[in-house]
MDTraj code that builds the backbone (N, CA, C; nanometers):
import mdtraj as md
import numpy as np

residues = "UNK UNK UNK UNK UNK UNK UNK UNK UNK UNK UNK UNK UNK UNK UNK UNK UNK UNK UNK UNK UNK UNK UNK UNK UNK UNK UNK UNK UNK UNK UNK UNK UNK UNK UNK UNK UNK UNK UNK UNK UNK UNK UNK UNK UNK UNK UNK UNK UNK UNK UNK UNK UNK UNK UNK UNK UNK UNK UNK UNK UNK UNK UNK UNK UNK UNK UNK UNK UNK UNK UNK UNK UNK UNK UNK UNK UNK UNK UNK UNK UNK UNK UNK UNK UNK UNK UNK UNK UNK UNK UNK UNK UNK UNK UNK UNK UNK UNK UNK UNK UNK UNK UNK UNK UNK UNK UNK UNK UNK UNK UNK UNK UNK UNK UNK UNK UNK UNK UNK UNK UNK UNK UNK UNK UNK UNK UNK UNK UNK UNK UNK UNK UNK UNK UNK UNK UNK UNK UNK UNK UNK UNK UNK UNK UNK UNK UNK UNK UNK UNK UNK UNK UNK UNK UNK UNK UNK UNK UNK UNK UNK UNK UNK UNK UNK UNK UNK UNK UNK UNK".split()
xyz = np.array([
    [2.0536, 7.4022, 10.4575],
    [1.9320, 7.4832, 10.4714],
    [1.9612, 7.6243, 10.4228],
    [1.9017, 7.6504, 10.3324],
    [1.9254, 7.8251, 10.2901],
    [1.8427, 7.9352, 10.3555],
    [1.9591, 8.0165, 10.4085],
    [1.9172, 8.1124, 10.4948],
    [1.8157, 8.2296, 10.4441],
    [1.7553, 8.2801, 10.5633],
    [1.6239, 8.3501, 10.5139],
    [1.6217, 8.4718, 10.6136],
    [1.5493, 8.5526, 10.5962],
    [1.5186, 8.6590, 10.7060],
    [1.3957, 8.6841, 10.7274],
    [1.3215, 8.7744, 10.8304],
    [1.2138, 8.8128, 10.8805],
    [1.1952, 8.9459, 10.8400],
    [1.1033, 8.9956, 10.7722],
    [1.0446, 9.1334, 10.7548],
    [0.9429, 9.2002, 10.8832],
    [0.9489, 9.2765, 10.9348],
    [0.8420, 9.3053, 11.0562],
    [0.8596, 9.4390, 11.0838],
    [0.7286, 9.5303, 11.1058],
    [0.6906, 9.6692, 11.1488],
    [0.6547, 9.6605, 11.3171],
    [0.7235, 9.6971, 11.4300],
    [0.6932, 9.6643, 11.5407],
    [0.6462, 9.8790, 11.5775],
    [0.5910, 9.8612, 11.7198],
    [0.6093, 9.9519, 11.7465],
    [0.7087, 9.9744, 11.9293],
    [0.6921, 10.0838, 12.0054],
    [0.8001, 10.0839, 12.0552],
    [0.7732, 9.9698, 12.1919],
    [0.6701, 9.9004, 12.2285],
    [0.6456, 9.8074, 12.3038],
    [0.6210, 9.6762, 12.2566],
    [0.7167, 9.6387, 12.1453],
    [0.6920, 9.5465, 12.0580],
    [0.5278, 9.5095, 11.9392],
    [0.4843, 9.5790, 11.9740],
    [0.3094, 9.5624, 11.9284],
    [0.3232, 9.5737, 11.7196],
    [0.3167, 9.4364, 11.6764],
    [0.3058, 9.4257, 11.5013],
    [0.1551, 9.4369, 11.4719],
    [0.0496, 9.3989, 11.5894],
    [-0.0543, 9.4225, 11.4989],
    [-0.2071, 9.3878, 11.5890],
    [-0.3311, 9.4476, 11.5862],
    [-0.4250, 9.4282, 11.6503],
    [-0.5534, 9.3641, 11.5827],
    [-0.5862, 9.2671, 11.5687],
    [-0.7383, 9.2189, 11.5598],
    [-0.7275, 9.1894, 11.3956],
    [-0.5596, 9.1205, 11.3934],
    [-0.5537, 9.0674, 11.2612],
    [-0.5088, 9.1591, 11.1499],
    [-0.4290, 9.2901, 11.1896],
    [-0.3869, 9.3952, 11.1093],
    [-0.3219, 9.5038, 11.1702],
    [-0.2516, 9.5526, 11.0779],
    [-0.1491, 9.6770, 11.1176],
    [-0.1908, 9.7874, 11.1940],
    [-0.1474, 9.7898, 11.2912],
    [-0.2514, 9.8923, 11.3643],
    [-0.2260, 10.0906, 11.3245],
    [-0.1370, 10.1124, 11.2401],
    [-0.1049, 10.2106, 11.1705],
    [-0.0741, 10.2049, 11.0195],
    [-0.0831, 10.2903, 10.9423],
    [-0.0971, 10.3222, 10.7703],
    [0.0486, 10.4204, 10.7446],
    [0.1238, 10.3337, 10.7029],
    [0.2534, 10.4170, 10.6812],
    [0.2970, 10.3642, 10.4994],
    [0.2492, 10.4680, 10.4099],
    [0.2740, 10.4073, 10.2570],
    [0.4231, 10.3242, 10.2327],
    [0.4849, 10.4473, 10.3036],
    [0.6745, 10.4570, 10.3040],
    [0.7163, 10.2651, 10.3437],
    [0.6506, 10.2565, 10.4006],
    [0.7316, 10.1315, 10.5089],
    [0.6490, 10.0081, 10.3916],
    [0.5078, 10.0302, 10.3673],
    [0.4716, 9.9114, 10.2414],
    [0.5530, 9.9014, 10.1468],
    [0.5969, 10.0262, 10.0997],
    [0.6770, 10.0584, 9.9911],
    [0.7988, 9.9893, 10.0223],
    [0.8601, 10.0053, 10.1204],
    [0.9833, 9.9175, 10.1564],
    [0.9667, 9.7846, 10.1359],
    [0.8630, 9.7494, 10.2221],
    [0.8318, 9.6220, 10.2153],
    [0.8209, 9.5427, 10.0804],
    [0.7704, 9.6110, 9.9833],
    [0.7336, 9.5695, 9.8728],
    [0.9229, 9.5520, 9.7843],
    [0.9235, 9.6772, 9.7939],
    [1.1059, 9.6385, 9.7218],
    [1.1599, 9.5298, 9.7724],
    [1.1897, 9.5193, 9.9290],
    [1.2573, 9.4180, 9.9782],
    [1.2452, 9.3078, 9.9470],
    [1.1167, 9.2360, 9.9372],
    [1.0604, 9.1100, 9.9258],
    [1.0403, 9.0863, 9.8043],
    [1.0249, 9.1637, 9.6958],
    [1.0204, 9.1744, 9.5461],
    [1.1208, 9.1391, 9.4973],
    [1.2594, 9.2272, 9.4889],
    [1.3474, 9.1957, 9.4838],
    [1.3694, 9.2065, 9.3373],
    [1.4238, 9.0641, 9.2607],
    [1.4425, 9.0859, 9.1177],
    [1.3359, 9.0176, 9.0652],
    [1.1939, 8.9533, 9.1673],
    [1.1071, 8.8812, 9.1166],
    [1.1167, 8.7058, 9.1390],
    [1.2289, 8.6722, 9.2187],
    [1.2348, 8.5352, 9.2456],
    [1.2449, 8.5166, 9.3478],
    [1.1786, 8.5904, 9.4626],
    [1.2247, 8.5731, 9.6296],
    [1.0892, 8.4990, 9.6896],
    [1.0815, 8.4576, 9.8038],
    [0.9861, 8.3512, 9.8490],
    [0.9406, 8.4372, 9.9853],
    [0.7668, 8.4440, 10.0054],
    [0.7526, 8.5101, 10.1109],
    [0.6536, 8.3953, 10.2232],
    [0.7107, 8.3708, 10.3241],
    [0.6403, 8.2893, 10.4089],
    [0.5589, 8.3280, 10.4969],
    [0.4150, 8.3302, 10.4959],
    [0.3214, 8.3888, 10.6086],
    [0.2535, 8.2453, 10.6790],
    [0.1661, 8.2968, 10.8030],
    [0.0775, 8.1898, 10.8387],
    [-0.0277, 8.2469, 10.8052],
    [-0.1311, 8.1332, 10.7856],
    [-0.2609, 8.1847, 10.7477],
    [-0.3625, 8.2904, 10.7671],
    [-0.3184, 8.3778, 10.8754],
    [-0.4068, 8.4493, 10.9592],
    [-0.3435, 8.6090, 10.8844],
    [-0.1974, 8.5728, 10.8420],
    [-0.1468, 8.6846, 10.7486],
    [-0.1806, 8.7005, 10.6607],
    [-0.2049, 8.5599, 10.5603],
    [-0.2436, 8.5426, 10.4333],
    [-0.3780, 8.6195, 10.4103],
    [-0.4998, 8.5845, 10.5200],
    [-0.5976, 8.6571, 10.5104],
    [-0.5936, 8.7864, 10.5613],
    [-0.5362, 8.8083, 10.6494],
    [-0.5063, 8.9669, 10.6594],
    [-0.4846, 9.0762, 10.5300],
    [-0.4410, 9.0329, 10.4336],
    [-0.4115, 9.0860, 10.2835],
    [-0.4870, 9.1026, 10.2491],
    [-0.5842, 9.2175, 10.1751],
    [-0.6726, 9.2045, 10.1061],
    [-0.6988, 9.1230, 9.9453],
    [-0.7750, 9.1084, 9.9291],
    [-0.8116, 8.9802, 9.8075],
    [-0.7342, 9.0117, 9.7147],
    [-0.7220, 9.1527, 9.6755],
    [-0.6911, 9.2324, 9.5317],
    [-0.5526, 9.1853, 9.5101],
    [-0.4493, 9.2304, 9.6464],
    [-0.3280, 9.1952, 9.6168],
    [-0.2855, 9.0632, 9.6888],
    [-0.3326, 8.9317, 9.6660],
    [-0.3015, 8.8094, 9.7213],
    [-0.3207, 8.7493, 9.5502],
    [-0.2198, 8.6804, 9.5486],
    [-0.0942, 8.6713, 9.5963],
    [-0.0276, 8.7755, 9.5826],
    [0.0775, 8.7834, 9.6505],
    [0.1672, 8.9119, 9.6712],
    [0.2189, 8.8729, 9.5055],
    [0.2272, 8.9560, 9.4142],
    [0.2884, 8.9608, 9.3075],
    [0.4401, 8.9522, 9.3177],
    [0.4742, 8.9138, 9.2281],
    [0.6308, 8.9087, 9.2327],
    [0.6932, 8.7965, 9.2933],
    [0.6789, 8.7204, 9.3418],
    [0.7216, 8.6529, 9.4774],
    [0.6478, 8.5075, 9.5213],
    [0.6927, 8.4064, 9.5266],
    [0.6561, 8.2870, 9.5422],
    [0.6304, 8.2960, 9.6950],
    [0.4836, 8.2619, 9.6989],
    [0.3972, 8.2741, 9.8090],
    [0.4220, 8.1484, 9.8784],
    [0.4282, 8.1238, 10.0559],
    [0.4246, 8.0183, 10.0916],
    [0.3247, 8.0294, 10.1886],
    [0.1870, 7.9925, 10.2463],
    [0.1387, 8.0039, 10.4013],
    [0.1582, 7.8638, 10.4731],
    [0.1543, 7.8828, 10.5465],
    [0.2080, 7.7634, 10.6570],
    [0.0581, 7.7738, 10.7685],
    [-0.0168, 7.6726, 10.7433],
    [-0.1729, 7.6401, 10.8097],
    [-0.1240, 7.4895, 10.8532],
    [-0.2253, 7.4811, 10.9770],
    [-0.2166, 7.3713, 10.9856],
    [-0.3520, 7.2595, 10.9296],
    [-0.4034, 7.3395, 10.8558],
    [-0.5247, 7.2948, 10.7646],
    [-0.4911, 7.2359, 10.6387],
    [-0.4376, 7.0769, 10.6386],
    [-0.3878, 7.0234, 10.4871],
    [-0.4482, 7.0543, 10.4295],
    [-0.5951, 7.1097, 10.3955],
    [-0.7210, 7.1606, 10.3078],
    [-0.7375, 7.2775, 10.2960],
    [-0.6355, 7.3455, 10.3076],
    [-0.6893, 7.4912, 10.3456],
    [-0.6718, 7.5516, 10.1902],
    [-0.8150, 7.6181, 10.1296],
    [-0.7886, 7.6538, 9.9912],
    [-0.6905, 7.7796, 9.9276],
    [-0.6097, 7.7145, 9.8699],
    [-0.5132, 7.8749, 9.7689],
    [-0.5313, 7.8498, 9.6967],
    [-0.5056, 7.9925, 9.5779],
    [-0.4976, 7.9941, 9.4425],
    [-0.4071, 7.9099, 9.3911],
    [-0.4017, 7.9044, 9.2651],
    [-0.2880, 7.8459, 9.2039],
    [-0.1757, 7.8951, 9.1795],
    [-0.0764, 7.8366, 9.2228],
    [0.0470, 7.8945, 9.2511],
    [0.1075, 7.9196, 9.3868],
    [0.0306, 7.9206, 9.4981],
    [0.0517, 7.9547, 9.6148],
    [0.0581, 7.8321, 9.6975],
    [0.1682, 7.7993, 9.7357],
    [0.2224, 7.6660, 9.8265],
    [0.1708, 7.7133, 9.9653],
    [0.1245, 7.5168, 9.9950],
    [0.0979, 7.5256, 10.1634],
    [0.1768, 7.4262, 10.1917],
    [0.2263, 7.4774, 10.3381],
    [0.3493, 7.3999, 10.4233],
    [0.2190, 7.3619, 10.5334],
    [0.3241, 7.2719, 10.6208],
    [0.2254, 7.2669, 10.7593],
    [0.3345, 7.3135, 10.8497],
    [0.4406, 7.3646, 10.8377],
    [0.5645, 7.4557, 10.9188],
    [0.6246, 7.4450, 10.8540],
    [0.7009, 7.5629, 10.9629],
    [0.8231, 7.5983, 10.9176],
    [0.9159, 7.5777, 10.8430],
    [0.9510, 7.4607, 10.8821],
    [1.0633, 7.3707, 10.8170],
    [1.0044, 7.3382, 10.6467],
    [0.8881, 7.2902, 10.6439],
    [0.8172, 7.2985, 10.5246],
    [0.8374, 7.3866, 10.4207],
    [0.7890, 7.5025, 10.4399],
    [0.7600, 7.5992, 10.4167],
    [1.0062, 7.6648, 10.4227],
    [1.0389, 7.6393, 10.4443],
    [1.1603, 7.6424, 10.3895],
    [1.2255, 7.5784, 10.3193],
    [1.1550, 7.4319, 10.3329],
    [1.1872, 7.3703, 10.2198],
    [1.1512, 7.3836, 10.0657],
    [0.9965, 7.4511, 10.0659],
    [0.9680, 7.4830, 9.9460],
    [1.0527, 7.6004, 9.9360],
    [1.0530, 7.7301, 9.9856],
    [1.1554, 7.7925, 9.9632],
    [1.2510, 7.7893, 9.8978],
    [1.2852, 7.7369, 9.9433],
    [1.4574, 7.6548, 9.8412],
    [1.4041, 7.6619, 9.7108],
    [1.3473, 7.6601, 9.6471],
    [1.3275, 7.6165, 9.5108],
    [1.3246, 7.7806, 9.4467],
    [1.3114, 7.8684, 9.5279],
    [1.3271, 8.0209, 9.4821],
    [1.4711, 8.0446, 9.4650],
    [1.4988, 8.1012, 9.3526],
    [1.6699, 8.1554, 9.3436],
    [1.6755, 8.2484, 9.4278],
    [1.5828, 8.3389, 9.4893],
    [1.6417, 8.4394, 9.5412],
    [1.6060, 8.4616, 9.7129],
    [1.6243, 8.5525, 9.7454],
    [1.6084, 8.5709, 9.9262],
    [1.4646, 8.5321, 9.9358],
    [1.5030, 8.4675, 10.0819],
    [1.3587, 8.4443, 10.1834],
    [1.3224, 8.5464, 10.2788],
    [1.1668, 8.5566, 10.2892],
    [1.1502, 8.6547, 10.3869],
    [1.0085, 8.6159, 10.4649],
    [1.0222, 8.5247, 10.5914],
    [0.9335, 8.5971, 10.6828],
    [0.8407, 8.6712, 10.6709],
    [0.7102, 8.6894, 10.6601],
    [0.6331, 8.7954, 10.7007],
    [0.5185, 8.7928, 10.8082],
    [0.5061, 8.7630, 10.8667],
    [0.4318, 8.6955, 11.0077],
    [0.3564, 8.5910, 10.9629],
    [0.2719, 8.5434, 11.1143],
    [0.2565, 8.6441, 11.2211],
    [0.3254, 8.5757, 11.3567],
    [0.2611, 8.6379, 11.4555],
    [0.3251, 8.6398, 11.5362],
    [0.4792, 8.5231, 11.5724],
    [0.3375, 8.4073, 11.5611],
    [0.3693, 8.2202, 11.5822],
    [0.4853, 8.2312, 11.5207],
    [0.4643, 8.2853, 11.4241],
    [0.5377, 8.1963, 11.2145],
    [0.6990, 8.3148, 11.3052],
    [0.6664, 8.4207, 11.3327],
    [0.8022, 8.4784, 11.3953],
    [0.8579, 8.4796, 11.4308],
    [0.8152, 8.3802, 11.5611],
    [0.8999, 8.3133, 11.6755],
    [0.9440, 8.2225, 11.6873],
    [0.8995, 8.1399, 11.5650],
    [0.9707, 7.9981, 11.5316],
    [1.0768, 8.0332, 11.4616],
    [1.0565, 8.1343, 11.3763],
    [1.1892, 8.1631, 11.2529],
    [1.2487, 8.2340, 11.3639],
    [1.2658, 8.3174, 11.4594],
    [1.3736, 8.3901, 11.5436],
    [1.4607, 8.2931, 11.6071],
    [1.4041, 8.2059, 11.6620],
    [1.4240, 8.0742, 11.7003],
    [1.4786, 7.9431, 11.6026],
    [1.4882, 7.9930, 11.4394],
    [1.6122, 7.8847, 11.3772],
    [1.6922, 7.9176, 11.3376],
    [1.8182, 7.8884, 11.3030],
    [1.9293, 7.8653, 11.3195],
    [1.9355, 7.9568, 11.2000],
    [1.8973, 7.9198, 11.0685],
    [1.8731, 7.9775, 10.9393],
    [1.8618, 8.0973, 10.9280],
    [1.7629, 8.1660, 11.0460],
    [1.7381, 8.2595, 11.0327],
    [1.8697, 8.4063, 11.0655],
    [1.9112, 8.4613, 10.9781],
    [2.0303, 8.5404, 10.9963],
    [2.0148, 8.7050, 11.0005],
    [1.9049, 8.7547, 10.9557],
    [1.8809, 8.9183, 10.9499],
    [1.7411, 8.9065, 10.9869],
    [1.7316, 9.0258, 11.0718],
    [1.5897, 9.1088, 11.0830],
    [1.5897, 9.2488, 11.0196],
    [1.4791, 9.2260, 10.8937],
    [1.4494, 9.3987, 10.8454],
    [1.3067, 9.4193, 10.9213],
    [1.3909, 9.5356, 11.0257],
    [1.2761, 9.5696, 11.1238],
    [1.2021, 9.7323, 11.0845],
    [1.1203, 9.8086, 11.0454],
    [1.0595, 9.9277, 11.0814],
    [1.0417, 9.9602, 11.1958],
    [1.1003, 10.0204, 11.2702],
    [1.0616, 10.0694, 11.3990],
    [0.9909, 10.1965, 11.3845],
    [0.8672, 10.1894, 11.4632],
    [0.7884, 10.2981, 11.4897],
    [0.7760, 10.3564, 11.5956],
    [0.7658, 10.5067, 11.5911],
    [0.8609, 10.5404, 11.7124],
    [0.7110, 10.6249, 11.8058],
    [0.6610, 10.4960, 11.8196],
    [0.5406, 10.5449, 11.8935],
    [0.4423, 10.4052, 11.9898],
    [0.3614, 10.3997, 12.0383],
    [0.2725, 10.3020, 12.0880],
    [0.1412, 10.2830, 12.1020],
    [0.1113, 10.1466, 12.0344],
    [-0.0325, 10.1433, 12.0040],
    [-0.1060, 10.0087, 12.0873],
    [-0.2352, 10.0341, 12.0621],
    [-0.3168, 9.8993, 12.1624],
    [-0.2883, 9.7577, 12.0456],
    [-0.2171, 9.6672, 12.0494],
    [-0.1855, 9.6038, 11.9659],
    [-0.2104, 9.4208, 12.0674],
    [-0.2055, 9.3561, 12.0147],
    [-0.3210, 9.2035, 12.0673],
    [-0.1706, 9.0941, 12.0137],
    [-0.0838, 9.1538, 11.8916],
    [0.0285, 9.0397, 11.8535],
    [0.1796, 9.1346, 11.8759],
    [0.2715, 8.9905, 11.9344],
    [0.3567, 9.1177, 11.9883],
    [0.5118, 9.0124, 11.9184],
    [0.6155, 9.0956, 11.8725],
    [0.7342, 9.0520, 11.8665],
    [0.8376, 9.0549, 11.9133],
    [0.8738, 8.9743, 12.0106],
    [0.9787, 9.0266, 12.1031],
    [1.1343, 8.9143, 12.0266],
    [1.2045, 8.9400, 12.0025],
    [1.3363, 8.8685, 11.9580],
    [1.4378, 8.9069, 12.0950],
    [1.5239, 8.7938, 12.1259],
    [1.6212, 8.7968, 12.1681],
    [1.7258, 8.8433, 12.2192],
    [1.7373, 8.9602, 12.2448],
    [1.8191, 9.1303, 12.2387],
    [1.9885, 9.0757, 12.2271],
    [1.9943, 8.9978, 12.3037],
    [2.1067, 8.9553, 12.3387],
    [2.1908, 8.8617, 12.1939],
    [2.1271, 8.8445, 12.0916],
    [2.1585, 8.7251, 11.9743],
    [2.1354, 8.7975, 11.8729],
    [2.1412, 8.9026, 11.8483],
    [2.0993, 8.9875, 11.7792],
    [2.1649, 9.2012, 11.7833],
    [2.2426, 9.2278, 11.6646],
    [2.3523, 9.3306, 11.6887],
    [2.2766, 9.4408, 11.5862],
    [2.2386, 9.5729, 11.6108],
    [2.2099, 9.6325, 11.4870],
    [2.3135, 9.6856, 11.4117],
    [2.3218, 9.6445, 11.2598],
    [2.3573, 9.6608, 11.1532],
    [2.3692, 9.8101, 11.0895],
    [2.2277, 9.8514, 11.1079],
    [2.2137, 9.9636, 10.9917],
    [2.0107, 10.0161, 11.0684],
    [2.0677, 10.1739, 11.0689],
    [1.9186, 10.2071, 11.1162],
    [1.9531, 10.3504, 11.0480],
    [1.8529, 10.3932, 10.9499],
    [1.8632, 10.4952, 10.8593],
    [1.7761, 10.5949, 10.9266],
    [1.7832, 10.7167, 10.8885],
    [1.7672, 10.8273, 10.9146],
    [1.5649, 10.8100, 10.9463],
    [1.5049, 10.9133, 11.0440],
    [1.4102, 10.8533, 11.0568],
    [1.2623, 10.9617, 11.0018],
    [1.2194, 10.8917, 10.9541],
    [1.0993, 10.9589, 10.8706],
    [0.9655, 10.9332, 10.9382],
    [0.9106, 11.0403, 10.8440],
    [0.7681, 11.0942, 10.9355],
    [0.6141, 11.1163, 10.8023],
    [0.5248, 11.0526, 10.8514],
    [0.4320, 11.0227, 10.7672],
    [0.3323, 11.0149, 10.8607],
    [0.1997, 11.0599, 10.7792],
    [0.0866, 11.0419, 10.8970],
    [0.0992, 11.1278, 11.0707],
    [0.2223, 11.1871, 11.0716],
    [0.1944, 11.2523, 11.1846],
    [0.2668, 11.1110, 11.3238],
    [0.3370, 10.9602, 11.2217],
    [0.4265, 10.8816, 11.2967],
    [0.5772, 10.9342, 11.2813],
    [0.6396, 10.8956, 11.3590],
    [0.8218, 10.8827, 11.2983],
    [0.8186, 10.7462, 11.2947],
    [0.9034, 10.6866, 11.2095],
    [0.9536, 10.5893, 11.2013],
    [1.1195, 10.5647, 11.1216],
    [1.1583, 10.4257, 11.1648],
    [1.3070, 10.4225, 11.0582],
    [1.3008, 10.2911, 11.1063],
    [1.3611, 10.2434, 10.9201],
    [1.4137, 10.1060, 10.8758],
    [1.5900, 10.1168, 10.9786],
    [1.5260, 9.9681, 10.9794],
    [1.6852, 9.8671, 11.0965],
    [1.6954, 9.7531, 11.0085],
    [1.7859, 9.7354, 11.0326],
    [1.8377, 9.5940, 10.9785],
    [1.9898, 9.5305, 11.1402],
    [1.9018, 9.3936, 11.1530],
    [1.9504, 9.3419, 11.2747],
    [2.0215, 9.1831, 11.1859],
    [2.1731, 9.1819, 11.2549],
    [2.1710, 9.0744, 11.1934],
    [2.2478, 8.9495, 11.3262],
    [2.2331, 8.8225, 11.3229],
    [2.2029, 8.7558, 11.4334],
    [2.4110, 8.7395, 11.4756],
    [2.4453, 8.7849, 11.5937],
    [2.5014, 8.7239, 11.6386],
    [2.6294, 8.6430, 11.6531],
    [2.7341, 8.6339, 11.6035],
    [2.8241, 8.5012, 11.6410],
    [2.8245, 8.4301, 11.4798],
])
top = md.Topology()
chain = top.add_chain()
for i, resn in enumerate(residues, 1):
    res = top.add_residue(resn, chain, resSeq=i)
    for name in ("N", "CA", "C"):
        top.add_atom(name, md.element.get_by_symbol(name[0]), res)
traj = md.Trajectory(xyz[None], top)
């Protein structure tokens, strides 16, 4: 099974997102997001459907990057080019067929199953160093999980925030 990681913006009570979206506007941290998962152009990004539509139309498919959503709707319509799994495991299996890194991108469900496999070996986390009314929450493991790398912390919009990188454990 080829290993993959999770991309995720939490804030400081775990809260990724309210009523189907980011509950704060930070360019810096898209911008991350976008390098990370971009990559050299052959990396695979796995959402569940509720992410997929969370994206606005313009940029779906995420350019660069072999799209996977994981619905449990065998009918559920994508463009061309954009693979549907019915889990996880699915949806890593198509994976595989990307030369380059896997990445997680919610939501919640799709998070806690990947925190929860074996495969899964790094978290690139944004921590935001603040708290919002948020409805989807990510809580990982504290204990299975060591931080790596947490860079200096930046400020946009009147938030602080700073990139972590967590990697699992043993």
């Amino acid at each position: 099974m080829k290993e993959f990681a999770i991309i995720v913006a939490i804030d400081q009570q775990g809260g990724i997102g309210k009523d189907g979206d980011l509950p704060w506007k930070l360019s810096a941290d898209m911008e991350h997001f976008r390098k990370l998962t971009s990559g050299d152009g052959n990396n695979a990004v796995i959402m569940g459907r509720k992410t997929w539509d969370s994206i606005p139309v313009r940029f779906r498919p995420l350019p660069g990057r072999h799209n996977i959503v994981i619905s449990r709707q065998t009918d559920y319509p994508l463009p061309e080019g954009v693979e549907l799994a019915c889990s996880l495991e699915q949806s890593l299996e198509l994976a595989a067929k990307s030369s380059g890194d896997v990445f997680v991108i919610g939501g919640g469900a799709i998070y806690q199953a990947a925190l929860n496999h074996a495969a899964c070996l790094c978290v690139h986390m944004t921590a935001v160093h603040a708290t919002f009314d948020c409805d989807t929450f990510f809580f990982p493991n504290e204990s299975e999980w060591e931080l790596a790398e947490d860079e200096e912390v930046q400020s946009e919009n009147g938030l602080e925030f700073s990139f972590c990188r967590y990697l699992r454990r043993g």
